[in-house]
Every structure is written in structure tokens, then in C-alpha cells.
LOLUMPA-97923 format. One record per residue: y, z, x of N, C-alpha, C in turn; residue in one letter. Coordinates in Angstrom, 2 decimals, padded with zeros to 5 digits. Atoms other than C-alpha are relative to their C-alpha. Example, Ala and Ser with C-alpha at 12.3 -4.5 7.8 and 13.67 -1.06 7.14 Angstrom:
<sites>
+---------+---------+---------+---------+---------+---------+---------+---------+---------+------+
|    n_py |    n_pz |    n_px |   ca_py |   ca_pz |   ca_px |    c_py |    c_pz |    c_px | rest |
+---------+---------+---------+---------+---------+---------+---------+---------+---------+------+
| -001.19 |  000.00 |  000.89 | -004.50 |  007.80 |  012.30 |  001.20 |  000.00 |  000.90 |    A |
| -001.19 | -000.06 | -000.82 | -001.06 |  007.14 |  013.67 |  001.09 |  000.73 | -000.77 |    S |
+---------+---------+---------+---------+---------+---------+---------+---------+---------+------+
</sites>
This chain:
<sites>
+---------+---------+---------+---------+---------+---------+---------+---------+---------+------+
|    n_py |    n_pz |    n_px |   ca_py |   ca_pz |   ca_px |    c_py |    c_pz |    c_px | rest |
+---------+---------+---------+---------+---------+---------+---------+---------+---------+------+
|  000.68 | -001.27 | -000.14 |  009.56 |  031.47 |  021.38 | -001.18 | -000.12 |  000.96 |    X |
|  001.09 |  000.30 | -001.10 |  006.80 |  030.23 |  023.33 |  000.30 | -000.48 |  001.45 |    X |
| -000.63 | -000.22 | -001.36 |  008.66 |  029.35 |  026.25 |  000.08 |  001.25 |  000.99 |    X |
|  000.39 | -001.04 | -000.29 |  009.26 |  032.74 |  026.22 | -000.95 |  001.11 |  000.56 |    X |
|  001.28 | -000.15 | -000.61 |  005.91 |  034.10 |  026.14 | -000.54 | -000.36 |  001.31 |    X |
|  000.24 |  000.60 | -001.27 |  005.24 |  031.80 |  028.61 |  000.74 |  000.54 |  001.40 |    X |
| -000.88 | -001.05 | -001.26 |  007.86 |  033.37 |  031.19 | -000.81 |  001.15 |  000.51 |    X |
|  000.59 | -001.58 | -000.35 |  006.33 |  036.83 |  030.47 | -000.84 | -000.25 |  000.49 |    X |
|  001.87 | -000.11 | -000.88 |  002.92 |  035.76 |  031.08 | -000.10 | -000.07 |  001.38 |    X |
|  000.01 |  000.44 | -001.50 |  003.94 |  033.90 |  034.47 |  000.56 |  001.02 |  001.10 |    X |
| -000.41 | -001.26 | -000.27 |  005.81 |  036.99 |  035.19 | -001.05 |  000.99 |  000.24 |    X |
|  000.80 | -001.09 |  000.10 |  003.24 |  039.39 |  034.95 | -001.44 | -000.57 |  000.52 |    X |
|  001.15 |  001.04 | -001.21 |  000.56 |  036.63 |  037.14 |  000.67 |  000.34 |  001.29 |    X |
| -000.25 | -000.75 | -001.34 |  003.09 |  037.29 |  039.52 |  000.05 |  001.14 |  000.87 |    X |
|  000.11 | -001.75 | -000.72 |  003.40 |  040.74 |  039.56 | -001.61 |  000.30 |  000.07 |    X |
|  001.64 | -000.13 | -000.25 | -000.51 |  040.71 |  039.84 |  000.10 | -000.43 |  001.45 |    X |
|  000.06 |  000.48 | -001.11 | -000.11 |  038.45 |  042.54 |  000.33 |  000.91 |  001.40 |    X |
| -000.44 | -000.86 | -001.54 |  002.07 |  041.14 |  044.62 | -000.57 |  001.26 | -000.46 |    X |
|  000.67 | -001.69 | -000.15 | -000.05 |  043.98 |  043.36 | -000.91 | -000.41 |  000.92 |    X |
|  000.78 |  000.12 | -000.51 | -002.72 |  041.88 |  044.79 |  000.11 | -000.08 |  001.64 |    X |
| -000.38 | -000.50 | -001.44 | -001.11 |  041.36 |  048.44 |  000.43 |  001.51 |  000.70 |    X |
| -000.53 | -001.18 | -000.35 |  000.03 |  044.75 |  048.45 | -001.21 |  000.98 | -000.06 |    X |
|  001.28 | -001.28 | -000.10 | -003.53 |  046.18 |  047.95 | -000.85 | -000.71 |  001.05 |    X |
|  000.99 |  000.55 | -001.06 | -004.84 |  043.37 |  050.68 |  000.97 |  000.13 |  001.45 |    X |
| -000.96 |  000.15 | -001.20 | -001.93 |  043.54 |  053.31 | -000.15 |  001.58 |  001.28 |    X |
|  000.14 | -000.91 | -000.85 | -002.36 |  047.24 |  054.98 | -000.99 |  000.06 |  000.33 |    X |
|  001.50 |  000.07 | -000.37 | -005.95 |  046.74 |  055.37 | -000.37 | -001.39 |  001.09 |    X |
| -000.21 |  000.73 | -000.45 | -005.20 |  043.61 |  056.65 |  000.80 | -000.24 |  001.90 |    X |
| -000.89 | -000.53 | -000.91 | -002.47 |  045.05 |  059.08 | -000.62 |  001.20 |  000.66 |    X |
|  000.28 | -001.05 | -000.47 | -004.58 |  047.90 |  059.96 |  000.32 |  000.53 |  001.70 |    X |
|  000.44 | -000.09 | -001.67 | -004.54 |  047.48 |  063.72 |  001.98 | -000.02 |  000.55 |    X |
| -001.24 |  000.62 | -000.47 | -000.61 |  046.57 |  063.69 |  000.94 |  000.80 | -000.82 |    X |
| -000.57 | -000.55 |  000.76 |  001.23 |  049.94 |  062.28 |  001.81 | -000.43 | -000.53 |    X |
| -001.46 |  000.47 |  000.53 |  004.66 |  048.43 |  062.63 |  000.21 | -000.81 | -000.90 |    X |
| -000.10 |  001.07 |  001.11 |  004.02 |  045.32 |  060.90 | -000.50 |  000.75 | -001.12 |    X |
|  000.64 | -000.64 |  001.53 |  001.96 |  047.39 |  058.27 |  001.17 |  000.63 | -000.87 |    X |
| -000.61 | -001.33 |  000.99 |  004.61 |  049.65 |  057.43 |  001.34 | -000.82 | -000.37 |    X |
| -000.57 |  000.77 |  000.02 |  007.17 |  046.65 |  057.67 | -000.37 | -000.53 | -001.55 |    X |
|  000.64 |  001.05 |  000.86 |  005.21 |  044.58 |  055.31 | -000.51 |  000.62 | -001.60 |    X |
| -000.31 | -000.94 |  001.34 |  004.68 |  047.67 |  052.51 |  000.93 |  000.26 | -000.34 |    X |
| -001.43 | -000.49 |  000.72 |  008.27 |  048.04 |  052.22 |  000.59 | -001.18 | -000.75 |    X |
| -000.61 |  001.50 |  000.88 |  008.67 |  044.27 |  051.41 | -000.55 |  000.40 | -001.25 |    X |
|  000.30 | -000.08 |  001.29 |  006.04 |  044.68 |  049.02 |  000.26 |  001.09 | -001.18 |    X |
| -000.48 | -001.03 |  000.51 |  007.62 |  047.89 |  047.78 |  001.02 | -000.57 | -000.92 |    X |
| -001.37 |  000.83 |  000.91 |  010.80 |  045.41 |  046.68 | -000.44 | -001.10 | -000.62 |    X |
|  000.74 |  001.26 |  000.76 |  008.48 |  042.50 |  045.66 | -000.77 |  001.20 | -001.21 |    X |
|  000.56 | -001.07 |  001.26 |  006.62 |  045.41 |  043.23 |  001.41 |  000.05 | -000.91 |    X |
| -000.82 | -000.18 |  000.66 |  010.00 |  046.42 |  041.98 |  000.89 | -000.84 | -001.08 |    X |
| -001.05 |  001.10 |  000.37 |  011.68 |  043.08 |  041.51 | -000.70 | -000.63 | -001.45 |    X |
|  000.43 |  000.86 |  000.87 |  009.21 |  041.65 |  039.38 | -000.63 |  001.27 | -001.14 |    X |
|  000.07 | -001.03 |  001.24 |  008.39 |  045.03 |  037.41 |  001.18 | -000.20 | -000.80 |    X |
| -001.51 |  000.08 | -000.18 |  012.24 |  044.66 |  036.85 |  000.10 | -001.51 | -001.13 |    X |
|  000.11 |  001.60 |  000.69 |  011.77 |  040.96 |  035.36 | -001.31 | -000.08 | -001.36 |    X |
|  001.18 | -000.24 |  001.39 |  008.52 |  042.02 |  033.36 |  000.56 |  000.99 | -001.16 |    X |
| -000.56 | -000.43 |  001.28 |  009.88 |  044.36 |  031.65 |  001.46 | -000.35 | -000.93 |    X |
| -000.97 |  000.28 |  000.42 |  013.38 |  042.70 |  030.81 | -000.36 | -001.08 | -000.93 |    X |
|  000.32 |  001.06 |  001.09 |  011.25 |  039.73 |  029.58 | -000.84 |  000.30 | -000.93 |    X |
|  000.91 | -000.89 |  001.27 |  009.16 |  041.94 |  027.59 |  000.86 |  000.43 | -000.57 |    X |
| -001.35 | -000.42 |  001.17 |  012.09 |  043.08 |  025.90 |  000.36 | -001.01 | -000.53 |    X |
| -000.36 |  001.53 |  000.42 |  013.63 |  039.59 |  025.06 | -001.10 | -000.65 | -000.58 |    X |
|  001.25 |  000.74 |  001.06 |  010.03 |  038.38 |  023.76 |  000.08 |  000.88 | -000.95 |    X |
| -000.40 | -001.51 |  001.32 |  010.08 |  041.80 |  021.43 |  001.24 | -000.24 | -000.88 |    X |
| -001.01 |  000.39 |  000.89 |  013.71 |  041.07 |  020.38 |  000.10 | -000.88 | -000.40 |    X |
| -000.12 |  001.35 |  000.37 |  013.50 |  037.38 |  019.94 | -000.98 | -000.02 | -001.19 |    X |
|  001.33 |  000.22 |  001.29 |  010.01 |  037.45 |  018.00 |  000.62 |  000.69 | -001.22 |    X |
| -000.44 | -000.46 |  001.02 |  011.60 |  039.96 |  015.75 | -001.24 |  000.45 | -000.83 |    X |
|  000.93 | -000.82 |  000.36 |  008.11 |  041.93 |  015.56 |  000.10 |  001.21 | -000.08 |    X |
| -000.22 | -001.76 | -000.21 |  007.67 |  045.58 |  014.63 | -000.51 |  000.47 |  000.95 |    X |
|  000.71 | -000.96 | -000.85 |  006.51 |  048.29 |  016.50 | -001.49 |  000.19 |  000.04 |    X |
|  001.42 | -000.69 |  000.13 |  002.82 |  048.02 |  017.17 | -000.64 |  000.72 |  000.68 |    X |
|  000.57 | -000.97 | -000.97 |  000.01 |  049.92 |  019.44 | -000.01 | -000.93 |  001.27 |    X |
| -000.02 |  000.60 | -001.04 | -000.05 |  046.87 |  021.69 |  000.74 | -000.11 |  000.33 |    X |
| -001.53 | -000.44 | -000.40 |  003.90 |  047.16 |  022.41 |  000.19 |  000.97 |  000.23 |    X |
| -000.50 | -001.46 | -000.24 |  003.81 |  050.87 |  022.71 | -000.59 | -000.03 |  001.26 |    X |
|  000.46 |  000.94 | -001.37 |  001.26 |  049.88 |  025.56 |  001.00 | -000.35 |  000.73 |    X |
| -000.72 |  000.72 | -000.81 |  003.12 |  047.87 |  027.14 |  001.50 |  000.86 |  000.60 |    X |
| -001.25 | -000.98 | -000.14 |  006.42 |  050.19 |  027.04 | -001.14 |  001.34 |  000.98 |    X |
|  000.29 | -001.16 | -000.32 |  004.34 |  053.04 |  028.11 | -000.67 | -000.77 |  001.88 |    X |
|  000.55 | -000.09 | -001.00 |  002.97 |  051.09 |  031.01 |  001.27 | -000.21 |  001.10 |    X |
| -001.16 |  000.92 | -000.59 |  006.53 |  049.47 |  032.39 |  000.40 |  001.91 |  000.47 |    X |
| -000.58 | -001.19 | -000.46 |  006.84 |  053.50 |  032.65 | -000.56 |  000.66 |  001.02 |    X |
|  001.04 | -000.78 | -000.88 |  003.50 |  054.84 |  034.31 | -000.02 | -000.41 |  001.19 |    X |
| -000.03 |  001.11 | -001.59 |  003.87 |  051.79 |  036.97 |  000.72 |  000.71 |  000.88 |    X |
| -001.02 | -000.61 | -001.42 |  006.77 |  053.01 |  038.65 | -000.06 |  001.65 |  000.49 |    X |
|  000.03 | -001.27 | -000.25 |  005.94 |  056.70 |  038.55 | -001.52 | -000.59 |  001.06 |    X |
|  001.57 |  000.42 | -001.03 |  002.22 |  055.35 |  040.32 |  000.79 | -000.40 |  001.41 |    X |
| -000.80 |  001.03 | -001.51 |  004.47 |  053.09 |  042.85 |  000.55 |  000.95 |  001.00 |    X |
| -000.42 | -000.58 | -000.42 |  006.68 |  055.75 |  043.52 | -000.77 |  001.52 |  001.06 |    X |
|  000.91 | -001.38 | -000.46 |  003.74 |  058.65 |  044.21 | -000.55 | -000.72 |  000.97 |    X |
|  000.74 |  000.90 | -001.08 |  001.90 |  056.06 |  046.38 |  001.17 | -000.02 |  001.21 |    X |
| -001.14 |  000.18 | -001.06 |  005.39 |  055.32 |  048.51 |  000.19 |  001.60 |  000.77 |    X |
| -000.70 | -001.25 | -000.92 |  006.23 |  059.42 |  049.46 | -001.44 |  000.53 |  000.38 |    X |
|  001.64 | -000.44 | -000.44 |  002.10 |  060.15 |  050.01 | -000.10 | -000.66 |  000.87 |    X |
| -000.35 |  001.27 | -000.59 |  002.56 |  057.21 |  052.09 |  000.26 |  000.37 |  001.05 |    X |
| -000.60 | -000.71 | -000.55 |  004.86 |  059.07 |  053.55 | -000.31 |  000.94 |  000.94 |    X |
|  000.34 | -001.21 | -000.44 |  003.77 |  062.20 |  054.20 | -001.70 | -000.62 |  000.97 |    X |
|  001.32 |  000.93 | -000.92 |  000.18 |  060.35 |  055.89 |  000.58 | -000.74 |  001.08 |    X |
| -000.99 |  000.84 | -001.00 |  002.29 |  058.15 |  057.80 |  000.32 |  000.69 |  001.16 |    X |
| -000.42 | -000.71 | -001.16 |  004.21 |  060.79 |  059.61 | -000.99 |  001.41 |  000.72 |    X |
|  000.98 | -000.42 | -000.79 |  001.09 |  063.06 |  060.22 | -001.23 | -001.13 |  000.79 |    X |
|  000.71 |  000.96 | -000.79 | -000.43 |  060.18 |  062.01 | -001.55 | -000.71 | -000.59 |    X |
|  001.31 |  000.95 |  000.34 | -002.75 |  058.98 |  059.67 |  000.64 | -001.31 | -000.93 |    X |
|  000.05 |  001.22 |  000.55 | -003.30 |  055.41 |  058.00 |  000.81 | -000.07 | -001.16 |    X |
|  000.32 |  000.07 |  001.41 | -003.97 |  056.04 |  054.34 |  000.01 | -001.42 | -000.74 |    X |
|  000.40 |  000.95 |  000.87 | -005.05 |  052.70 |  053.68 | -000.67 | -000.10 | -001.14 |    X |
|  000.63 | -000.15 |  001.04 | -007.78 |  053.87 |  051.53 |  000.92 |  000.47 | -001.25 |    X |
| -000.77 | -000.40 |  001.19 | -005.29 |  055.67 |  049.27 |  000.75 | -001.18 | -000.56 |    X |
| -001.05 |  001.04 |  000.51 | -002.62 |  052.80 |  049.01 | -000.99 | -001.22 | -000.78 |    X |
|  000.56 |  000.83 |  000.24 | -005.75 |  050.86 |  048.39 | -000.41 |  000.34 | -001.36 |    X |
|  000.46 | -000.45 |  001.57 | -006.82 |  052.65 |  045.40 |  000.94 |  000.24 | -000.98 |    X |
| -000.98 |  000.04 |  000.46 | -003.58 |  053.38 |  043.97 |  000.48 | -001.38 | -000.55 |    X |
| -000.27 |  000.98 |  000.71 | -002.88 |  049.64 |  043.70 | -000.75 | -000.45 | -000.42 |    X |
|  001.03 |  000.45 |  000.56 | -005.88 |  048.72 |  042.64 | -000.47 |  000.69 | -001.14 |    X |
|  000.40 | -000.90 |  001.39 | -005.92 |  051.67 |  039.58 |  001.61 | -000.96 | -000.38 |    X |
| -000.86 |  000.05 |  001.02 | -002.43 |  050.21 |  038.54 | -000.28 | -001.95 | -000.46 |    X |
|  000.65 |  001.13 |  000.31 | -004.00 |  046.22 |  038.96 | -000.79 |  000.16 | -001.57 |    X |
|  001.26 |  000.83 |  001.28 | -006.67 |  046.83 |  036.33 |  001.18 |  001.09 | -001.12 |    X |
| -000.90 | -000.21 |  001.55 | -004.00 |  048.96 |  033.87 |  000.50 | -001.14 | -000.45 |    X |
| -001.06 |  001.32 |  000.10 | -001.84 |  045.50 |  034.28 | -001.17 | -001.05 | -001.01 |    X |
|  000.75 |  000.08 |  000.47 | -005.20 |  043.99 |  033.59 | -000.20 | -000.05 | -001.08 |    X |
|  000.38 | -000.26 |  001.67 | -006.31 |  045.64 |  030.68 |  000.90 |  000.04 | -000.76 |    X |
| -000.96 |  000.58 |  001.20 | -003.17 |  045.52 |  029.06 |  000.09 | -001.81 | -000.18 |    X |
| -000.45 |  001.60 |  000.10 | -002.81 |  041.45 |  029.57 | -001.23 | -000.08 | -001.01 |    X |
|  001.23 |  000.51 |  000.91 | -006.39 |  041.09 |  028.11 |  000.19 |  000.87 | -001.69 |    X |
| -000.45 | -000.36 |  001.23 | -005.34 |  043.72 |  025.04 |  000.57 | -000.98 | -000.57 |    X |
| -000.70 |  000.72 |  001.21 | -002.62 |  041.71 |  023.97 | -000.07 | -001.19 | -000.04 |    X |
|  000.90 |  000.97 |  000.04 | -004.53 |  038.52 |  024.67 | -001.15 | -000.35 | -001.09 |    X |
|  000.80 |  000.10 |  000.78 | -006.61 |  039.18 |  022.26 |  000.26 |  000.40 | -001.66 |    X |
| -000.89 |  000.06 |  000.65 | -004.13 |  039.89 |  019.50 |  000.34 | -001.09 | -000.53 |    X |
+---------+---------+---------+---------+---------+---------+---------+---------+---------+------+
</sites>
């Protein structure tokens, strides 16, 4: 069971990891729109892949432990939901900025950086459990 755990956790370091390039990379790229807009679509599939893996191994720690339903699991379910609706509003705003000729670094910047500290504050919740 702790193996387990252990997965999720390293799982969900990583998906920090590509929230964290993905809120330093267009700011980074500012000057270089092709590569920028190149390099948000990776991290668009690096976001997905490992949301995708967090929440499958958050399921498998839940079914394996053979714990009930608490407020720090409803958490967690409720966030594996809010993420991708955030990801997704950030990607077509994105969009729409993009093809009127502006940046919107600041937005993409704040967007991943409001769903960083949800990721955040849930790890430290059930850290402290």
C-alpha cells in the first residue's frame, strides 16, 4: 500500500513540475511566438497525461486502501474535475488572444499558477491527515 501512495505522491510532484514549466515557459518564450505556442501545446499534453495518471492512481490508492468516503477524498475527486475545466478555459482564451494578436502571458500565467496552489493545498490537506 505504500508503494502505492508513493506513486501518487511522485505523480502529483510531477504534475506540479509541468504546471510549473507551463506557468514559466510562455514568459520565457515571450519574444519567440512560434516556439511559445509550440511549447504550450506540449505542455497542454504533458498537463493532460499526468492529470490522466493522478487521477487513475488516486483511484487505485482509494480502492486498494479500502477507505470510506471522506472530505479529503471528495477534495481530491472534486479537484481531478475543476483542473481540466481551468486547463481547458485557459487553452480556448488562449485562443481567442492569440488570434487577435495579443500574448496573454499574464493570463496563462495566472491561470496556472491559481490551479498550482489548489494542487498545493490539496497535497498539504491530505498531508496532514
Amino acid at each position: 500500500m505504500e508503494s502505492l501512495i508513493g506513486v501518487h505522491r511522485h505523480l502529483v510532484e510531477g504534475w506540479l513540475l509541468v504546471m510549473g514549466l507551463n506557468l514559466l515557459l510562455p514568459y520565457a518564450l515571450r519574444r519567440q511566438p512560434e516556439r511559445r505556442i509550440l511549447w504550450t501545446r506540449i505542455g497542454y499534453f504533458a498537463f493532460w497525461a499526468f492529470w490522466a495518471m493522478v487521477g487513475f492512481s488516486g483511484l487505485m490508492v482509494w480502492i486498494f486502501a479500502g477507505r470510506p468516503m471522506n472530505l479529503s477524498i471528495v477534495w481530491m475527486w472534486a479537484l481531478i474535475v475543476i483542473m481540466p475545466l481551468l486547463d481547458a478555459y485557459r487553452a480556448l482564451r488562449l485562443k481567442i488572444l492569440w488570434n487577435s494578436g495579443k500574448e496573454g502571458i499574464g493570463f496563462s500565467m495566472t491561470v496556472v499558477a491559481a490551479e498550482m496552489v489548489l494542487v498545493l493545498a490539496l497535497s498539504l490537506l491530505a498531508a496532514s491527515r
